[in-house]
C-alpha positions as CSV (number, residue, x, y, z in Angstrom):
1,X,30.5,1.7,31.7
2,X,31.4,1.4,27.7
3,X,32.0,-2.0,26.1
4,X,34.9,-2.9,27.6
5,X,38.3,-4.0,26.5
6,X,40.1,-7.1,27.8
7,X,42.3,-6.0,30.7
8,X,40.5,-3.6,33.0
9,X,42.1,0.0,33.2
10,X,40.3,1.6,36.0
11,X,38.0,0.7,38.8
12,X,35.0,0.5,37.0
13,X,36.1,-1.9,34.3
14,X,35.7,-5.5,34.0
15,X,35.5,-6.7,37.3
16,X,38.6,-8.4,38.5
17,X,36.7,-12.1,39.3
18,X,33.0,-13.0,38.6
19,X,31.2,-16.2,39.2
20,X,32.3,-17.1,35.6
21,X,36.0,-17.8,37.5
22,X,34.5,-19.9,40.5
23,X,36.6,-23.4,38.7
24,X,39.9,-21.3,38.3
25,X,42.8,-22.9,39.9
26,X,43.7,-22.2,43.4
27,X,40.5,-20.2,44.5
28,X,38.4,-20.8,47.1
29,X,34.0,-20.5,47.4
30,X,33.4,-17.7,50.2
31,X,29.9,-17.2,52.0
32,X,30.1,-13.2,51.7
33,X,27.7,-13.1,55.0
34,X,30.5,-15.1,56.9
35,X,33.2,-12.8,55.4
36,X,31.4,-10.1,56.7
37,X,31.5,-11.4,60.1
38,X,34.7,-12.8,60.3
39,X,36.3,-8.9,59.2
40,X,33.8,-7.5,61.4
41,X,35.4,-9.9,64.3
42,X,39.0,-9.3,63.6
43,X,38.7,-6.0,63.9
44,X,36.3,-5.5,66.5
45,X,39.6,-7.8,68.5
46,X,41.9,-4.0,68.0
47,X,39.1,-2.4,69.7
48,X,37.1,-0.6,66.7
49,X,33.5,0.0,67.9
50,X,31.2,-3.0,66.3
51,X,29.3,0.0,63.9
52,X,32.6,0.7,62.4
53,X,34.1,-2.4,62.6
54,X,30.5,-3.5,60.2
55,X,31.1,-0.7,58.3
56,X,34.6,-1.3,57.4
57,X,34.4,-5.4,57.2
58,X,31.2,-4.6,54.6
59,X,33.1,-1.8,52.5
60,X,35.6,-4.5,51.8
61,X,32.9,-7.8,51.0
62,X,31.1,-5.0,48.7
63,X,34.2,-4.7,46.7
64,X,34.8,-8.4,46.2
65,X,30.9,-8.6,45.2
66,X,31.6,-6.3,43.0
67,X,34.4,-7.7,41.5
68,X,37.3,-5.5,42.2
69,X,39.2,-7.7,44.4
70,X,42.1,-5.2,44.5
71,X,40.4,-3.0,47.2
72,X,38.6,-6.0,48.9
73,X,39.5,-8.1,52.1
74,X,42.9,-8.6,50.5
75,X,43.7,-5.1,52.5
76,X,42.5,-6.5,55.8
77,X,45.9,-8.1,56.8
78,X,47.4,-4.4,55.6
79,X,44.8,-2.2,57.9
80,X,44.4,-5.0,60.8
81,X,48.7,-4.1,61.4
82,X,48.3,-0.6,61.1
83,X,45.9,-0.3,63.6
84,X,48.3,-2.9,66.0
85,X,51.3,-0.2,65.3
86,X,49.2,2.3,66.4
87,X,49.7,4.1,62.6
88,X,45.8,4.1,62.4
89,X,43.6,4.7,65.5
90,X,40.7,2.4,65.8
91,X,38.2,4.5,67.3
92,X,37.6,7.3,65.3
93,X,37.1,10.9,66.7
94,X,37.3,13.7,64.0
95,X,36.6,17.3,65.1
96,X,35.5,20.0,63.0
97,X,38.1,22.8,61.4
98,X,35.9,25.0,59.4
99,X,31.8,25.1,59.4
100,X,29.9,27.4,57.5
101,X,27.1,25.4,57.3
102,X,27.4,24.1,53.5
103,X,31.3,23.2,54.0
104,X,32.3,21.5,56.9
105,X,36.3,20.5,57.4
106,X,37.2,18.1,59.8
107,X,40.7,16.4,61.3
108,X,40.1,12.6,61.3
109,X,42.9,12.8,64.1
110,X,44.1,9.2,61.7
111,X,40.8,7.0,62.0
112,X,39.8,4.3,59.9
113,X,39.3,6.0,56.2
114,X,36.0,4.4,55.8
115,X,34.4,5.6,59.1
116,X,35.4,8.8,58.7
117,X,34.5,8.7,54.9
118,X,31.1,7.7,56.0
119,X,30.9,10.6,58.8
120,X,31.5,12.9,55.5
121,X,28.8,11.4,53.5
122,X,25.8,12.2,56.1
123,X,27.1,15.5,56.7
124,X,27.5,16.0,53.1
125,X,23.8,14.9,52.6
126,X,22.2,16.1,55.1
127,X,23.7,19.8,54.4
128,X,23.0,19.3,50.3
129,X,19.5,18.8,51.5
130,X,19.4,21.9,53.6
131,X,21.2,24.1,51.3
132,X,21.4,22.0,48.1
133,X,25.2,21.3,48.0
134,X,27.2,20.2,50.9
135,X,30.6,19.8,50.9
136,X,33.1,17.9,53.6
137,X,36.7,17.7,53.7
138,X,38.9,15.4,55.8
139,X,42.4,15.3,56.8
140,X,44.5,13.2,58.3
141,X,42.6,10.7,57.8
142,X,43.3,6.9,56.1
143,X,43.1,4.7,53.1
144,X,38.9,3.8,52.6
145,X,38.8,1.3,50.4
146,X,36.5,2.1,47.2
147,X,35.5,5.4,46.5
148,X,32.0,4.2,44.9
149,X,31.0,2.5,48.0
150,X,30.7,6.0,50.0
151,X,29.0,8.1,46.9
152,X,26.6,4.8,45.8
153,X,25.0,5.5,49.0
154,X,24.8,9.3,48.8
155,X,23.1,8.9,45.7
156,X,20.8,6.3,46.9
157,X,20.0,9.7,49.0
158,X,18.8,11.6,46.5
159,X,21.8,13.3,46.1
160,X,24.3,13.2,43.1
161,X,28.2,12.9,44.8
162,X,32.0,13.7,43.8
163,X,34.4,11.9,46.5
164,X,37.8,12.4,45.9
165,X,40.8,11.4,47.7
166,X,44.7,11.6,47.6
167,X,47.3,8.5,48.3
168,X,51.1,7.3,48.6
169,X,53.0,8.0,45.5
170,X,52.9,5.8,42.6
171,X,53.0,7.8,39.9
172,X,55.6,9.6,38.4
173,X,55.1,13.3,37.0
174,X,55.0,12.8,33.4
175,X,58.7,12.2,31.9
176,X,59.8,11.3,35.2
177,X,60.4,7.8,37.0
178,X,60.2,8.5,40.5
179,X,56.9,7.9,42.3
180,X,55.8,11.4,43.8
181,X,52.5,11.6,43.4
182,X,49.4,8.9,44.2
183,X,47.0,7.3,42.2
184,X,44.4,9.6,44.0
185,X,41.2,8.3,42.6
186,X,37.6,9.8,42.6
187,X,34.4,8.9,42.2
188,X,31.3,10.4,40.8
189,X,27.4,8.9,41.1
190,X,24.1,9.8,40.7
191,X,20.7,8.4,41.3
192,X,18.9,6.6,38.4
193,X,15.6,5.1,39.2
194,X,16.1,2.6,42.2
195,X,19.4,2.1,40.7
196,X,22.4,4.5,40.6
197,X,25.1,5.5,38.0
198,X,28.6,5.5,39.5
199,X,32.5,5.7,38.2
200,X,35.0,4.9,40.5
201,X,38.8,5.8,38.6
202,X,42.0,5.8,39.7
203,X,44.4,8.0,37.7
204,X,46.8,5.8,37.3
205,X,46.4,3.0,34.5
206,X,45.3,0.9,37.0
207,X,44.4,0.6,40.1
208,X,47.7,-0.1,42.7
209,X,45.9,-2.7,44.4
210,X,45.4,-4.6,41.2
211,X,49.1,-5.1,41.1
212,X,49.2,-6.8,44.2
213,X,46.2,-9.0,43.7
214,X,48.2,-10.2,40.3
215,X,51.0,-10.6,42.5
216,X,49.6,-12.4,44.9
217,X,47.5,-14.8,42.3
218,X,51.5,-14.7,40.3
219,X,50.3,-13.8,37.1
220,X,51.5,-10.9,34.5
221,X,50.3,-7.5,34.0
222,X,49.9,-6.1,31.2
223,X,53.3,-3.8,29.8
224,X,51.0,-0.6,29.6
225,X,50.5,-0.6,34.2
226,X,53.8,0.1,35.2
227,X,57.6,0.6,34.9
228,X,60.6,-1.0,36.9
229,X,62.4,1.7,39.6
230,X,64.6,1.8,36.2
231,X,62.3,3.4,34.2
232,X,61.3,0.5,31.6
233,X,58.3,-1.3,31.0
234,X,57.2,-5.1,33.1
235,X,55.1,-7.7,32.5
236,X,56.1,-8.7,36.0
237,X,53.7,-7.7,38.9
238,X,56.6,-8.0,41.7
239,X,58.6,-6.1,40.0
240,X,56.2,-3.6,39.2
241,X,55.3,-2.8,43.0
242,X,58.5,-1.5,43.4
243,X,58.8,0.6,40.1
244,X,56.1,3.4,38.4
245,X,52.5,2.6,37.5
246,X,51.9,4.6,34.5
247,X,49.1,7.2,34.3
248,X,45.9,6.8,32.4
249,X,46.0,8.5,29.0
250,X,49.1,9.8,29.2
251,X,50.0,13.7,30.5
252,X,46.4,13.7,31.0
253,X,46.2,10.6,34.1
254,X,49.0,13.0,35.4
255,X,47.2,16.5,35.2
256,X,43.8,15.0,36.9
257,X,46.2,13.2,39.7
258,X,47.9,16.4,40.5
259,X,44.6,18.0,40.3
260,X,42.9,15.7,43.3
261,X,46.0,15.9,45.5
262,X,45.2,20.0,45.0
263,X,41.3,18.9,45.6
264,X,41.9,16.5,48.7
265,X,45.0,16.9,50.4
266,X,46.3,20.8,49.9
267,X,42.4,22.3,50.0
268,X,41.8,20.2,53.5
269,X,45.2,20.9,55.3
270,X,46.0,17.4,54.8
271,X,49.5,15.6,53.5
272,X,50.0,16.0,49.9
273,X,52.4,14.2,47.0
274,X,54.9,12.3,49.0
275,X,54.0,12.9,52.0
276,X,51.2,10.4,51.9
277,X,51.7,6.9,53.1
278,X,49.9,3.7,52.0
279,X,47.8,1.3,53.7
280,X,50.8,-1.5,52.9
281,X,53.0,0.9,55.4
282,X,52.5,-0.7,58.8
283,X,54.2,2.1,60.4
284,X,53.7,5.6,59.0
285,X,50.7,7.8,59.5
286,X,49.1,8.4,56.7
287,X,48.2,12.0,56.0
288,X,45.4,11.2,53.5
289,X,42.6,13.5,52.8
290,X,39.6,13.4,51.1
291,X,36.7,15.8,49.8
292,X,32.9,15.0,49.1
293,X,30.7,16.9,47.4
294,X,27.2,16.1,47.5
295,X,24.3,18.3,44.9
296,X,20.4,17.6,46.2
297,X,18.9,16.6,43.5
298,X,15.4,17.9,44.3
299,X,16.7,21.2,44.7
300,X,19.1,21.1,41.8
301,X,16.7,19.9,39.2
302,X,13.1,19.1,38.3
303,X,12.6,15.7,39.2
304,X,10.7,14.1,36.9
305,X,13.1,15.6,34.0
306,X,16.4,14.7,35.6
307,X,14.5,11.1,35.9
308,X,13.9,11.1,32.5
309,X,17.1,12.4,31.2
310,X,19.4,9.9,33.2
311,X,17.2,6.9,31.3
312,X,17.6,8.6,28.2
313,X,21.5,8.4,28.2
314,X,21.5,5.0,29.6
315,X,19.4,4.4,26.8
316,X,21.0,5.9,24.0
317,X,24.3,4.3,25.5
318,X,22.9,1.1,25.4
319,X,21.4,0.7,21.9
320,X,24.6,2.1,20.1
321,X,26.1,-0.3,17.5
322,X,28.7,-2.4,18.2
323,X,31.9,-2.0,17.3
324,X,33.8,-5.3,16.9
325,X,34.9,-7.8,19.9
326,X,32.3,-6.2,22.0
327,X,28.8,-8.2,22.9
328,X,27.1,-5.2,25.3
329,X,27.3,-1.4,26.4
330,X,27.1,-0.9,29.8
331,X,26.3,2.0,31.3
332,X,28.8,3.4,34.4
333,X,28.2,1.2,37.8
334,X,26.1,-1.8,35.8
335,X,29.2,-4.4,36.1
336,X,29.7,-3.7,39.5
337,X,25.4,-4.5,40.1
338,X,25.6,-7.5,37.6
339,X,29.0,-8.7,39.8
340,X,26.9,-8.6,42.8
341,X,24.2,-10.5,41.0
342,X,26.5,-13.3,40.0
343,X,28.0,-14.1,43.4
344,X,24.7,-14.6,44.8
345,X,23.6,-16.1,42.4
346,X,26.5,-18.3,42.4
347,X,26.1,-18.7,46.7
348,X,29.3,-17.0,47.2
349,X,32.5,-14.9,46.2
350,X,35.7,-16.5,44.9
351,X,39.0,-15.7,46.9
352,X,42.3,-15.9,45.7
353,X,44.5,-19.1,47.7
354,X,47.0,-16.4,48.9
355,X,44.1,-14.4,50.4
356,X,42.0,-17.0,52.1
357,X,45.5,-18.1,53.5
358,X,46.0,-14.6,54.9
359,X,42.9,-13.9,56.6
360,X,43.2,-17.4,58.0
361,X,46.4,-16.2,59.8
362,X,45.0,-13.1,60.8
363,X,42.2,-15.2,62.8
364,X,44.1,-17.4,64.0
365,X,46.3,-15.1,65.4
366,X,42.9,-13.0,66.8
367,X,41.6,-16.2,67.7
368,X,38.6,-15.4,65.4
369,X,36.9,-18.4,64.2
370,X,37.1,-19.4,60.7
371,X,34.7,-18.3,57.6
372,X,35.4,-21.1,55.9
């Protein structure tokens, strides 16, 4: 990503904690290996097969690695009572609506996001590198965590990937102060040598989740995230969950939002605007959809000059000037790698209080044996 300013707008600024926080106040050290195992437990105790169960409990650790602890095992308390209430199945059995060999649409019949996400990715692969694009929609499908997790992977295929995906309303059309549309984030990424470059955004001017994690750590938001159900600006994260997060850039955050609900819910016969519920919804069904795109990049381009041009721009990104306040350039997905870096680096993640606290419920009341 750019030089970066000092609260994080989107998904793939600063990272929400690094190993530079592991002395803040009220945090605890994690193993991220025992993380992994103690989500893959819990869920594997509402009867999700042990693949998905690792896939899921690893797309969440993989976040917190990465330092966006808004979409990491903070949502495991949400998706473990969705899939008690029955809201979200946990084994997951999509069928196929439309094949025609390049585009494949399939009903996730309410599965775990992630599962089905993944399904999307190696059918979206694996037809890009029959036909050199592959495209797979889902409906009615769930929540699946971050978007970059599914199209890092593609492009560690060879491929370069679009994932988008609609959500619950918490965005108000622009001028308006009533949540009706979500803030239905998308991802792009692309090979670059044994590394990848990704972008993860939500449309929103931040990411939803990030309002609950400064909730749940009680500090302040910046005024330019949200609005109270009354229509005027908050500092105060609790009050905020119940109000309008503001969209990036304006009437623009708004256009692209609409635009992905068009993308993911309308063109896959899934929910759309408000009829999308959240993973904080114990209850509801969600109605989500999602689209992935993947190109083949052997088939799109000449190798050895797509190699070449990716490093260029990384390059030319990275030696630009400076502009003042800012130490470094970084090129889109870099953070997230030098996140990962830090934590092991540092032998393990730092968790909020609150959210050590919760999963410690949750396995006591799965009788799952502590991770810490």
């Amino acid at each position: 990503m750019v030089a970066q300013p000092a609260h994080p707008d989107t998904l793939t600024a600063t990272p929400d904690s690094t190993a530079s926080t592991a002395a803040a106040s009220g945090s605890t050290r994690v193993d991220p290996t025992a993380l992994r195992a103690f989500a893959r437990d819990v869920f594997e105790s509402v009867d999700v097969p042990r693949a998905d169960a690792e896939l899921v409990a690893d797309s969440l650790v993989a976040a917190d690695e990465w330092g966006h602890q808004s979409h990491g095992v903070l949502r495991l308390p949400w998706y473990l009572e969705r899939l008690r209430t029955g809201a979200m199945r946990p084994v997951a059995e999509p069928t196929t609506v439309v094949d025609t060999g390049p585009m494949l649409i399939l009903d996730g019949h309410d599965g775990m996001g992630q599962v089905l996400t993944e399904r999307a990715r190696i059918e979206a692969v694996r037809r890009a590198k029959q036909h050199g694009v592959g495209l797979v929609g889902v409906r009615n499908s769930n929540h699946f965590g971050t978007a970059m997790y599914f199209t890092r992977r593609a492009a560690h295929d060879g491929c370069a990937a679009i994932l988008t995906t609609n959500a619950s309303p918490a965005m108000a059309p622009w001028g308006g102060r009533e949540k009706r549309l979500g803030t239905n984030p998308w991802s792009i990424a692309a090979p670059y040598g044994d590394k990848v470059v990704a972008v993860d955004i939500a449309n929103t001017a931040v990411a939803r989740g990030k309002i609950y994690l400064a909730r749940q750590k009680g500090e302040p938001i910046p005024d330019t995230w949200a609005l109270t159900p009354e229509g005027a600006r908050t500092t105060d994260a609790a009050e905020a969950v119940h109000g309008v997060i503001l969209p990036m850039a304006g009437h623009k955050g708004y256009a692209i939002t609409f635009m992905m609900d068009v993308l993911s819910g309308a063109l896959t016969g899934s929910a759309v605007g408000t009829g999308v519920h959240g993973p904080y919804e114990p209850n509801a069904r969600s109605g989500a959809g999602h689209m992935f795109i993947a190109i083949d990049v052997e088939t799109a381009a000449d190798v050895e000059h797509y190699r070449a041009s990716v490093a260029a721009l990384v390059d030319e990104a990275k030696s630009v000037p400076l502009a003042q306040g800012h130490s470094e350039v970084f090129y889109p997905g870099e953070l997230e790698d030098r996140s990962a870096e830090a934590v092991a680096d540092a032998g393990g993640l730092i968790l909020p209080e609150q959210t050590v606290q919760d999963l410690r419920r949750v396995g006591a009341e799965q009788n799952i044996s502590p991770f810490v």
